[in-house]
matplotlib code that plots the C-alpha trace (Angstrom):
import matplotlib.pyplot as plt

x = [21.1, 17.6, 17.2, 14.6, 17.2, 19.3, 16.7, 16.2, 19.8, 20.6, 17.6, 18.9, 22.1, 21.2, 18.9, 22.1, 23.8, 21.0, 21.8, 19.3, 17.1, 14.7, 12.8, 9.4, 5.3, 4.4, 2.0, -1.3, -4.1, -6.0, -3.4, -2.9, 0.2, -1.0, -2.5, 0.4, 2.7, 0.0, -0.3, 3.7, 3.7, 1.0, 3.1, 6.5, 4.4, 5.8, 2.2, 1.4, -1.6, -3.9, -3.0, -4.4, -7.6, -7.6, -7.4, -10.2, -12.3, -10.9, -11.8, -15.6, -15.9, -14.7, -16.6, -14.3, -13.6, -16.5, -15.6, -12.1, -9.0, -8.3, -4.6, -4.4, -5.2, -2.0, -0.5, -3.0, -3.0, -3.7, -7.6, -8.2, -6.1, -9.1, -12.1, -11.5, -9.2, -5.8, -2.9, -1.9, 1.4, 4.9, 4.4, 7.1, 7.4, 10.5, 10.3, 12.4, 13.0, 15.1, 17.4, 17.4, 15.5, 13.5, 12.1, 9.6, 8.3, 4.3, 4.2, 1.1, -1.0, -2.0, -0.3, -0.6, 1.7, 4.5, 6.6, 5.5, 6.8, 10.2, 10.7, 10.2, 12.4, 15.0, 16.8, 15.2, 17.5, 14.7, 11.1, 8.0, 6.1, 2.2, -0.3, -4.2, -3.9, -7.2, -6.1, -2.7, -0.2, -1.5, -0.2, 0.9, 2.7, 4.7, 5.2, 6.7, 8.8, 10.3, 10.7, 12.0, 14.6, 15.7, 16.0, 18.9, 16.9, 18.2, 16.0, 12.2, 9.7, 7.0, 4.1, 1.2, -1.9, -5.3, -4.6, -7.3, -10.0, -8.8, -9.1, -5.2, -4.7, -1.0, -2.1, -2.6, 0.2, 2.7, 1.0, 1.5, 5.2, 5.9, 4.1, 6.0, 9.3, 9.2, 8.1, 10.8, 14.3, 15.1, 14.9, 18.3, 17.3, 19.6, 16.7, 13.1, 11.0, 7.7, 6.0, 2.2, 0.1, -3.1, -2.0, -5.6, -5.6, -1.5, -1.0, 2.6, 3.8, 5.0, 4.6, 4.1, 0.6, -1.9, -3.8, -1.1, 1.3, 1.9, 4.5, 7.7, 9.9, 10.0, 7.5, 7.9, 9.4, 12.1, 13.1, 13.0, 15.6, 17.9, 18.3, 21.9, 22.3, 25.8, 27.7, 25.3, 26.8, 30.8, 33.5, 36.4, 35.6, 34.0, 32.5, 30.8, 31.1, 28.2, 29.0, 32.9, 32.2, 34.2, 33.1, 36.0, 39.3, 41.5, 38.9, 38.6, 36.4, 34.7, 31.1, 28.9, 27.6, 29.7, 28.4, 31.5, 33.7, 35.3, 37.4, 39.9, 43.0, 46.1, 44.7, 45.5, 42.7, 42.4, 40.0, 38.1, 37.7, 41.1, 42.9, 44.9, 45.6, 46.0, 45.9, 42.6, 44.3, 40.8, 37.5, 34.7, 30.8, 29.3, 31.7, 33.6, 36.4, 36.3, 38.8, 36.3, 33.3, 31.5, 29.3, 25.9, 27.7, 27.4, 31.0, 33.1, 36.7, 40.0, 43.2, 46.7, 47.2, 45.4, 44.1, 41.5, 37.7, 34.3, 30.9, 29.8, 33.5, 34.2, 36.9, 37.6, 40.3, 43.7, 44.4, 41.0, 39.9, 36.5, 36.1, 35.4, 32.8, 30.3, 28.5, 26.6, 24.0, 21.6, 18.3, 15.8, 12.1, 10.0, 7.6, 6.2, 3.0, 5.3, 6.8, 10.8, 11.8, 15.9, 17.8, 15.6, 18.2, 17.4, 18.9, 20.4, 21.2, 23.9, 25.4, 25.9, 26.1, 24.0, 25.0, 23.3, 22.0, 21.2, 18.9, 21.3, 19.4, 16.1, 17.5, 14.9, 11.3, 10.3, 7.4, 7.0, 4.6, 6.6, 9.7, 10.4, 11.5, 10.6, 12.3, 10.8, 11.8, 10.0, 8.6, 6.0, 4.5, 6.1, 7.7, 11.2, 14.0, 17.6, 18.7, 22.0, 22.6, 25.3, 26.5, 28.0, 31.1, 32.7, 32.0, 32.6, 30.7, 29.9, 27.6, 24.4, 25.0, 27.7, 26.8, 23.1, 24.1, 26.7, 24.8, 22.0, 20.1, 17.6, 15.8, 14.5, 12.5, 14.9, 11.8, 9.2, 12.0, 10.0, 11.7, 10.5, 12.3, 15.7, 18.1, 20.6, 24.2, 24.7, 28.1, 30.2, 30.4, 34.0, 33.2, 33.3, 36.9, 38.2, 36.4, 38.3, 37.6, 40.6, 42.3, 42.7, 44.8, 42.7, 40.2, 36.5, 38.4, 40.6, 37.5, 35.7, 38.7, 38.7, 35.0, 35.0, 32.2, 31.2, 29.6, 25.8, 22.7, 19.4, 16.4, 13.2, 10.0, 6.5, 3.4, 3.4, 2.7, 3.7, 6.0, 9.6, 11.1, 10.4, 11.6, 14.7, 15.5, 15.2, 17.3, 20.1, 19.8, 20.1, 23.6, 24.6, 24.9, 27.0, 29.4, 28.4, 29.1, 25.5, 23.4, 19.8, 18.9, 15.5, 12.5, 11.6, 15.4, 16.5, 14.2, 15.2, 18.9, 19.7, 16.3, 14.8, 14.5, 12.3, 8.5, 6.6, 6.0, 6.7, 10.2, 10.6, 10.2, 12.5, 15.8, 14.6, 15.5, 18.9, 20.4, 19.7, 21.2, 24.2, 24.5, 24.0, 26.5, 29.4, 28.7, 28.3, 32.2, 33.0, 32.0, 28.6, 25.8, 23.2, 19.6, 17.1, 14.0, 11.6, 8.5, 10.3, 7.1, 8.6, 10.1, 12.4, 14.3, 14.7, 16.1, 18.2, 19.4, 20.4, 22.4, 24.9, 26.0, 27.5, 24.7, 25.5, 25.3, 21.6, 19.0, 15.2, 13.4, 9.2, 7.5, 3.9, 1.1, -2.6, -3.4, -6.5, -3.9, -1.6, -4.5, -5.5, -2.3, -1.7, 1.3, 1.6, -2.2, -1.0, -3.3, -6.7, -4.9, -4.6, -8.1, -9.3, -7.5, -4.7, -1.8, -1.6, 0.6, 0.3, 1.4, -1.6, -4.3, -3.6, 0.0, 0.5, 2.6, 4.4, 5.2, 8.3, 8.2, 11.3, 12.3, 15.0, 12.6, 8.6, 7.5, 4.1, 3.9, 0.2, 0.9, 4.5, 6.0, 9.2, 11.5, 10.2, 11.1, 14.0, 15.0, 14.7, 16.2, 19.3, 19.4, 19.4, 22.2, 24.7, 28.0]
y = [-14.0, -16.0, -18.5, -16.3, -14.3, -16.6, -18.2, -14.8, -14.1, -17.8, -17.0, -13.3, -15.1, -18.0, -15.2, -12.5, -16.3, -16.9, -16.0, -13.5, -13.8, -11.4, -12.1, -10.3, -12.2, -10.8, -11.4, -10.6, -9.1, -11.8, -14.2, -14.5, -12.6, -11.2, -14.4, -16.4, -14.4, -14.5, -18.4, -18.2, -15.4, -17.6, -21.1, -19.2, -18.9, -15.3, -13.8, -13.3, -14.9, -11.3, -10.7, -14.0, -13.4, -10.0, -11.5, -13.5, -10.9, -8.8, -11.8, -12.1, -8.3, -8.4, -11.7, -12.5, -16.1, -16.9, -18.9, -19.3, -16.9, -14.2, -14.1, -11.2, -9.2, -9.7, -8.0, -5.4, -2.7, 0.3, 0.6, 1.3, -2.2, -4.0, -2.1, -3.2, -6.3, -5.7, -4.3, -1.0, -0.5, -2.0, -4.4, -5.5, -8.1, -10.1, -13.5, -16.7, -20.1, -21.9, -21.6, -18.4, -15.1, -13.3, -10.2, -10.2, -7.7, -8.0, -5.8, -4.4, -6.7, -3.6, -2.3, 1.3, 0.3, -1.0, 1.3, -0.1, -3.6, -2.1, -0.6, -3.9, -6.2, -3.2, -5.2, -8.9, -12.4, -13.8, -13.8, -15.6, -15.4, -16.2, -17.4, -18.8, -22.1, -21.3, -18.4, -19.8, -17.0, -13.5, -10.8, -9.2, -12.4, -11.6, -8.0, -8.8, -11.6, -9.4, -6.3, -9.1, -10.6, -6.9, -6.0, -9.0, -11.5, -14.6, -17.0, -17.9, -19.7, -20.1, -20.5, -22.2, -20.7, -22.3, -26.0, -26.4, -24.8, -26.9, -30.3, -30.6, -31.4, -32.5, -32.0, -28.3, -27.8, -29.3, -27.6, -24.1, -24.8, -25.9, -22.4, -20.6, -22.0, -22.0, -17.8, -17.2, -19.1, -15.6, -13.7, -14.1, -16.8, -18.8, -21.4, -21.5, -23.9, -24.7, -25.7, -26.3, -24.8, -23.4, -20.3, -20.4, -24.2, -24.6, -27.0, -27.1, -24.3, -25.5, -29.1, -31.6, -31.7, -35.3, -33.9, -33.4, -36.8, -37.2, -33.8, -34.5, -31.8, -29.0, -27.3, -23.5, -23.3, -25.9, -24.5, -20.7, -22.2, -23.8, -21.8, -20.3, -17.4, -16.4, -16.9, -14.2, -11.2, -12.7, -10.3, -8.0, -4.9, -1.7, 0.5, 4.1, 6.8, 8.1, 10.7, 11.7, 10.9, 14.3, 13.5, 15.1, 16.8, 13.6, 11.1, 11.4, 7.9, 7.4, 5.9, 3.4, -0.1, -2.5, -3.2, -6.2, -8.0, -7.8, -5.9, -5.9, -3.2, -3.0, -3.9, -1.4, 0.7, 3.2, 5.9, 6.6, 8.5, 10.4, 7.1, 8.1, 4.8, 4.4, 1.2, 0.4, 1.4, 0.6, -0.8, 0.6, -1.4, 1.6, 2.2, -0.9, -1.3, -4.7, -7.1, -7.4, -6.0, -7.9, -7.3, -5.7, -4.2, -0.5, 0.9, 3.5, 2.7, 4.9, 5.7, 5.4, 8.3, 11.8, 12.0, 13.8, 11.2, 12.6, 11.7, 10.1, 8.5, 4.6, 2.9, -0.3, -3.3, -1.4, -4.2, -4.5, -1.0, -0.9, 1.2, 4.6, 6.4, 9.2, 7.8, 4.2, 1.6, 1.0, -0.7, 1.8, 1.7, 4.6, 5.1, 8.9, 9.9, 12.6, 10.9, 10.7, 12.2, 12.3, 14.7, 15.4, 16.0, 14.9, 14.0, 10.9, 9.2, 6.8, 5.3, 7.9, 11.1, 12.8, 13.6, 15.2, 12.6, 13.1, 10.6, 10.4, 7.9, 5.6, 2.1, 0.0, -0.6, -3.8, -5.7, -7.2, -9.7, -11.1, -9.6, -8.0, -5.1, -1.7, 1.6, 4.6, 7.8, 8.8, 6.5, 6.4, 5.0, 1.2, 1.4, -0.5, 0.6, 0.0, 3.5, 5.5, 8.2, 10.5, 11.9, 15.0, 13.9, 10.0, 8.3, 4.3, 2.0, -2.1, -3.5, -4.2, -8.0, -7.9, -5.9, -4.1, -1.4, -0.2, -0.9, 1.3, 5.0, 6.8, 9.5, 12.2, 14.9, 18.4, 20.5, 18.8, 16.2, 13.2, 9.9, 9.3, 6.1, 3.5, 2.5, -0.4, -0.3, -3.2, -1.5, 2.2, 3.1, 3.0, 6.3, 8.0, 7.0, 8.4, 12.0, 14.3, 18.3, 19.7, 22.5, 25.7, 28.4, 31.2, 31.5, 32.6, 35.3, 35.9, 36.7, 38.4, 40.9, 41.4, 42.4, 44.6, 42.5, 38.9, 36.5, 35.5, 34.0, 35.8, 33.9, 34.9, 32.6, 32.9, 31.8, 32.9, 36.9, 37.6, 39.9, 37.9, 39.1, 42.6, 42.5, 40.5, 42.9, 46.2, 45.1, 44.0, 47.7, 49.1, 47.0, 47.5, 51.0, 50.5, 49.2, 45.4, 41.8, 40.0, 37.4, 36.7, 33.1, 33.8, 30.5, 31.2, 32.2, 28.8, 26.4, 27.7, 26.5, 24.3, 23.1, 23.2, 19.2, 19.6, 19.4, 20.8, 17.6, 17.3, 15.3, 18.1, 20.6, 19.2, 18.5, 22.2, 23.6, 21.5, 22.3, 26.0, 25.6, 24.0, 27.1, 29.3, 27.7, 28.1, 31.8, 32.6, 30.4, 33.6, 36.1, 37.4, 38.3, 35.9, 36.5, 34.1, 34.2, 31.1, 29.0, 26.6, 25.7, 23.4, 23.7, 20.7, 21.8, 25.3, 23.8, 21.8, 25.0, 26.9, 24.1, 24.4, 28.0, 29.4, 30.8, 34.2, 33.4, 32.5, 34.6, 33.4, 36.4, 35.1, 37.2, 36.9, 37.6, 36.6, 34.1, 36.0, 39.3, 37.1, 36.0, 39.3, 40.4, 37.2, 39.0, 35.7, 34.4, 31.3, 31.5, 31.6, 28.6, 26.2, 27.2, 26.0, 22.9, 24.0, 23.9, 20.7, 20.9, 24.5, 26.0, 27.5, 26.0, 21.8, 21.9, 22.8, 25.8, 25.4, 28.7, 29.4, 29.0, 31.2, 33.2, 35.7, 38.3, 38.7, 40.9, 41.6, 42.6, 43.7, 46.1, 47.1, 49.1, 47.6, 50.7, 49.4, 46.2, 46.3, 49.1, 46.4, 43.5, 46.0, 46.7, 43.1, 42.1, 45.3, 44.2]
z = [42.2, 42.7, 40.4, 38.0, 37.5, 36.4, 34.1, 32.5, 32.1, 30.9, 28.4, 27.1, 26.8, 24.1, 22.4, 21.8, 20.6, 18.0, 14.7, 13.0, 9.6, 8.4, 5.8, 3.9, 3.2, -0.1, -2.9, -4.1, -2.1, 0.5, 0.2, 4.0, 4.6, 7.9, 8.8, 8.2, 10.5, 13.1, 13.0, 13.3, 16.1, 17.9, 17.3, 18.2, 21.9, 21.1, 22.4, 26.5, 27.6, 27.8, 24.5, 23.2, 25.1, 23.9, 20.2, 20.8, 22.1, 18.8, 16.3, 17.5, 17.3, 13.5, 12.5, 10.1, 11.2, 13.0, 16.4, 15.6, 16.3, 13.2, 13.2, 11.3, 13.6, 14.9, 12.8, 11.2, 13.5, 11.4, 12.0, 8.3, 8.0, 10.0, 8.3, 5.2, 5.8, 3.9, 4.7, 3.7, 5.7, 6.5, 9.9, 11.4, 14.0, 16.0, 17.1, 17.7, 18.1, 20.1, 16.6, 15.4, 16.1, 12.9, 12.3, 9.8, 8.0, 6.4, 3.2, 1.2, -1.5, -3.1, -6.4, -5.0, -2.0, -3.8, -2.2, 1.2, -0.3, -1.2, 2.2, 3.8, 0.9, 1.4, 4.2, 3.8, 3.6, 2.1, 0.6, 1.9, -1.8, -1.0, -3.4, -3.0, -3.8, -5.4, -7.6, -8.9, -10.0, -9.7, -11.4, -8.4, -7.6, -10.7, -9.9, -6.4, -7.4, -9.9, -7.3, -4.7, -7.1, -8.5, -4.8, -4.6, -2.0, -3.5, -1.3, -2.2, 0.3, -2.4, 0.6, -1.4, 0.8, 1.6, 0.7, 2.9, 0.3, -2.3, -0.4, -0.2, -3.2, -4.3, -8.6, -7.5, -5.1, -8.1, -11.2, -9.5, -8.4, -11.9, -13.5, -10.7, -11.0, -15.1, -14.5, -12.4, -14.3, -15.6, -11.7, -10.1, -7.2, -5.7, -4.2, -4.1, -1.9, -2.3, 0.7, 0.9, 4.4, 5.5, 8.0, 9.3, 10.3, 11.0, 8.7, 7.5, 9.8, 12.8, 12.3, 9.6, 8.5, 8.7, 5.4, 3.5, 3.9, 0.8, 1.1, 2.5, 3.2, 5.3, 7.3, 7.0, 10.7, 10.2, 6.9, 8.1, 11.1, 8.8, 5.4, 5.6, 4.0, 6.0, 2.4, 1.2, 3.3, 3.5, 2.4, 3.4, 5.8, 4.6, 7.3, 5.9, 8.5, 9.8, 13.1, 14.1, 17.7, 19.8, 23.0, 24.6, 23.4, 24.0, 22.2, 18.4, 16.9, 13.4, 14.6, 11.7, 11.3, 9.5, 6.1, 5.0, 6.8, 10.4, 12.2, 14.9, 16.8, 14.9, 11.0, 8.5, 7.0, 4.1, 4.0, 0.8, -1.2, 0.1, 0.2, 3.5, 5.5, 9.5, 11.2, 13.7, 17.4, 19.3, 18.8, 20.8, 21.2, 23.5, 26.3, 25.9, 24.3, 22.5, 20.2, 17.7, 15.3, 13.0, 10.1, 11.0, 14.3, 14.9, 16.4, 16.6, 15.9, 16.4, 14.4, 15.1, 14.0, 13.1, 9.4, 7.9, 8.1, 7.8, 7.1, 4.3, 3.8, 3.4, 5.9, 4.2, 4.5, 2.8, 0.8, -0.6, -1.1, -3.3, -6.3, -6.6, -9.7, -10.2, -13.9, -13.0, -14.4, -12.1, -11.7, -10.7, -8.8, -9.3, -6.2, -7.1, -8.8, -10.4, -13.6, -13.9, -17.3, -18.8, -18.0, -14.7, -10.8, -7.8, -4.7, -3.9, -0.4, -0.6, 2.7, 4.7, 2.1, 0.3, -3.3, -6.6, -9.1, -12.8, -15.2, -17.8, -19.5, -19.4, -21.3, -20.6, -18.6, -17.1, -18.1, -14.6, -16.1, -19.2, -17.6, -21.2, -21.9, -24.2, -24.3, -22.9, -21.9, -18.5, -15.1, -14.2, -10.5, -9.6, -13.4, -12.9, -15.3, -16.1, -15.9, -16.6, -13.7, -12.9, -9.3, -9.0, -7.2, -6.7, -4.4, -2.9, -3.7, -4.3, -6.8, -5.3, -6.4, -3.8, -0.8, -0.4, 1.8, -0.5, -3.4, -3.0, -2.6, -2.6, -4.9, -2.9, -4.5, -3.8, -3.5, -1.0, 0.4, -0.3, -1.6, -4.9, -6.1, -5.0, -7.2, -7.2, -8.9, -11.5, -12.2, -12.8, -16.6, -18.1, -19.7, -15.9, -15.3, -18.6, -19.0, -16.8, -16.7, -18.6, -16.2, -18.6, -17.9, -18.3, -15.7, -14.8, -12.5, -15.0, -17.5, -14.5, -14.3, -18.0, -17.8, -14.6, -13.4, -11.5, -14.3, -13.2, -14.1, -13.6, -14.2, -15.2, -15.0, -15.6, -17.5, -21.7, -21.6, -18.3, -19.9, -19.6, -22.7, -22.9, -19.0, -20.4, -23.3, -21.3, -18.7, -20.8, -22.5, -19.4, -18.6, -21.6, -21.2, -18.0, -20.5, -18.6, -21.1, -21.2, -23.1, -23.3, -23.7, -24.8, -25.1, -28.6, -30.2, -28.3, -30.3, -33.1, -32.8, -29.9, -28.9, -32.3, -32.1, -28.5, -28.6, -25.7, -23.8, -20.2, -20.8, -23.3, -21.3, -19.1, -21.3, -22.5, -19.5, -19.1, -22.3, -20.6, -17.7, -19.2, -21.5, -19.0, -17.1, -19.5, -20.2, -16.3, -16.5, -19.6, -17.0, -18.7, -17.2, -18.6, -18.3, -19.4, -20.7, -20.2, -19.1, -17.1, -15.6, -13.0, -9.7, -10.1, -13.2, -12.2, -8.9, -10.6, -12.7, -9.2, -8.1, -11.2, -10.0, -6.5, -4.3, -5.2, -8.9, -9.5, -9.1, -10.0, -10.8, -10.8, -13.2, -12.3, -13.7, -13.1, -16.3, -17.2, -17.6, -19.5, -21.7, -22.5, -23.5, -25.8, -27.8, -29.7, -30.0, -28.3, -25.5, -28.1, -30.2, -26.8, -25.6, -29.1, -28.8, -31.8, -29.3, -26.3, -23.2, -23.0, -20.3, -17.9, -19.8, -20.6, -18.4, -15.4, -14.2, -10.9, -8.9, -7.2, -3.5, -2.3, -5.5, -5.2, -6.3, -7.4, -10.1, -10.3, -14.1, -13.8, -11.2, -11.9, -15.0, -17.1, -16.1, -12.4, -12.9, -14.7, -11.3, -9.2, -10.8, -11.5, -7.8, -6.5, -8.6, -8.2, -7.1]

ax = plt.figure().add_subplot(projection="3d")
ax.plot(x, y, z, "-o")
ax.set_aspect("equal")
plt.show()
């Protein structure tokens, strides 16, 4: 081996040694996130010599610094990034010391791109919090110490930028660490350092600055290379499962990244949430088959013996198994333009399963300013909420207060996939571990067999006039003269009894449509054949509605009609009271209608007859 080599493998050695801390730049727009970690790339000598020249060439082009080097270019790469100077997206960037490595991730200034910000905190040891010594406190300085602190980083660099605009000044530097630290006594942070730079000149990054002697502590480097946060992730082994690795017929592993703990051949597991134990026979990293795994390590690990492990379970220490609950109080981030109302389903992500999650209940919304609190019952975009939810099934979990990754989710719109908040669990509710389903003798078969027929849902939606309850009433006379049980769950006959306390707002609209389902539900469970009658002008709900029932249970039925049709036929004289301004949130006219994308059946009521219709809906639903 020629001594390069040996250099290079003496080097990758002490670099795979270094322990690893990532940590987030946030705060309000033009602080100098991006420059900062530029100046710190650039110090770190983490940048090759063409790309330096290249970044001089880059910072005369843009102008923005005159003769001197624009370190944020660096790290701006997105083109619409360097027109107009911010940062709109997630960077991330790795470099080291001789003391530790770091990836660092440079989040968005811009209220809009909260979301961005809670991408990057997601997975962050600690927070780089950046304010213009100039500007003081921002109120996006408040929003993202808030998000940081609900997000469970429990270390604060509070990076006091541009000391060089305000002549250094130690008056400044102290009367904004006071405001700062007085703002932030009721976030959950463990420490918070202040330390005064300039990221443009280098002044308290790398090395201690001349113009600022009268500062004695840390410079950012020495203070990112020393903070420990190791006591932060301790704790007793919990790995989820993420693939069941079948490489062969004689090989059988459970693959995933250690979230807790360590692990080593011959300790004794238990597998949640089926509570079969096995004890660890092998520990594989690759190919190689190793003593140990640590936390952050992704492995596959076998079993002494053959039990039943899939994805989406929990292998955890067997003498320290973690709890298991489906109803929890959460702190929730909503990152969708689409508002989050009670009683609304989505899906949820949760280490390595996907499960169904209901807003039971909005308690409380954030004032990120005052850090008060008011009730409310929708989110809206980058609201933050203590929130009740429910899941559909149990499933492991920590408090988020104790282990991130088994702490958190996801909320991921069912229809167009798209995340639309994260959640954090403060704790389960008591109430999930003492309501069980009481197991009756009679059964839906048994009631199915009594009727002669399978219990089913058809569901009919479509704008006001599109001709739903005629449609509804002539096909339940047409079953009931084949001697079949039904129901009609009509709009207007519902508010006058179950929903008479719902207006016609969008959150009303929505627990509308979940008291239906829920009804429908238990008459589909009696072995009727329920057909409803309603609006349910959006996708979500009615989505939500399908996934109460077995697939061949539900059928949406889309009455449509073109609205001027529907307006001419007015039955009710609705449509002339909301175009005069009598009715709001009216659906077609002042709210919006959303159309099914894959119903199990389209009835075009301006073309098509009721005996027609009624023919065809009879015909998809025949046993």
């Amino acid at each position: 081996m020629t001594k390069t080599n040996k250099k290079i493998t003496s080097y990758l050695k002490k670099q795979s040694e270094l322990s690893l801390l990532r940590f987030i730049t946030c705060g309000s727009v033009d602080d100098g996130k991006s420059t900062l970690i530029g100046r710190m790339l650039y110090e770190s000598q983490m940048i090759f010599d063409d790309h330096v020249n290249s970044l001089k060439q880059d910072s005369k082009n843009h102008g923005t610094q005159g003769d001197q080097i624009d370190f944020a270019l660096l790290v701006d790469g997105l083109s619409a990034e360097r027109e107009q100077g911010i940062t709109i997206d997630v960077a991330y960037r790795f470099f080291s010391s001789s003391k530790r490595k770091f990836i660092v991730a440079d989040t968005p200034g811009h209220e809009q791109y909260t979301r961005n910000m809670i991408t990057g905190a997601s997975t962050a040891n600690l927070a780089i919090i950046l304010i213009d010594a100039r500007n003081g406190i921002m109120t996006q300085t408040k929003r993202h110490s808030f998000i940081v602190s609900v997000l469970g980083i429990k270390h604060v660099v509070l990076a006091i930028n541009k000391m060089d605009l305000i002549n250094y000044s130690e008056s400044e530097f102290k009367k904004i660490t006071d405001n700062y630290k007085k703002f932030s006594k009721k976030l959950n942070f463990s420490s918070i350092q202040a330390i005064p730079l300039s990221a443009l000149k280098g002044d308290n990054i790398y090395k201690k600055s001349s113009n600022m002697k009268w500062y004695k502590s840390s410079t950012l480097f020495n203070y990112l290379e020393k903070i420990d946060i190791q006591k932060d992730i301790i704790g007793n082994f919990i790995m989820p499962v993420q693939f069941v690795n079948r490489p062969n017929s004689s090989f059988r592993g459970y693959s995933g990244t250690i979230a807790s703990g360590l692990i080593s051949s011959g300790k004794e597991i238990i597998v949640l949430p089926s509570r079969q134990k096995a004890k660890i026979s092998g520990v594989f990293l690759e190919k190689s088959n190793i003593k140990k795994a640590n936390i952050g390590d992704s492995v596959t690990i076998t079993l002494d013996r053959e039990i039943d492990v899939s994805r989406g379970d929990i292998i955890c220490d067997s003498k320290n198994p973690i709890q298991c609950a489906d109803q929890f109080n959460v702190n929730l981030i909503w990152m969708s333009q689409d508002p989050c109302f009670i009683g609304r389903t989505y899906l949820g992500k949760i280490n390595t399963q996907k499960v169904s999650i209901k807003i039971l209940d909005i308690k409380k919304i954030y004032n990120v300013n005052t850090l008060e609190h008011r009730p409310g019952k929708q989110l809206s975009l980058n609201n933050v909420a203590e929130c009740v939810i429910s899941f559909n099934k149990d499933i492991p979990f920590k408090e988020y207060s104790e282990n991130k990754r088994l702490g958190s989710m996801i909320l991921i719109d069912p229809i167009n996939n798209q995340t639309v908040g994260c959640a954090m669990i403060n704790f389960a509710l008591r109430r999930s571990k003492n309501i069980h389903l009481q197991e009756l003798t009679i059964n839906k078969k048994h009631r199915e067999k009594l009727n002669g027929h399978k219990g089913r849902v058809i569901w009919l939606t479509g704008i006001s006039g599109s001709g739903k309850s005629t449609i509804a009433n002539a096909l339940e006379k047409l079953l009931y003269k084949k001697s079949k049980k039904t129901y009609v769950l009509d709009g207007d006959n519902i508010r006058h009894g179950l929903n008479k306390d719902l207006g016609f707002t969008d959150k009303d609209r929505v627990e509308n449509i979940r008291r239906v389902a829920e009804v429908a539900k238990l008459m589909c469970d009696a072995g009727l054949i329920v057909i409803t009658a309603f609006i349910s002008p959006f996708r979500i709900e009615r989505e939500m509605a399908r996934s109460l029932f077995k697939k061949d249970e539900f059928k949406e039925i889309y009455i449509s009609t073109p609205l001027n049709v529907a307006e001419k036929r007015d039955p009710k004289g609705l449509y002339k009271k909301a175009r005069s301004g009598e009715i709001p949130n009216f659906t077609g006219i002042s709210s919006p209608y959303e159309e099914p994308i894959k119903p199990d059946l389209t009835i075009k009521t301006d073309k098509k007859s009721v005996t027609s219709a009624v023919k065809e809906i009879e015909k998809l639903i025949r046993d």
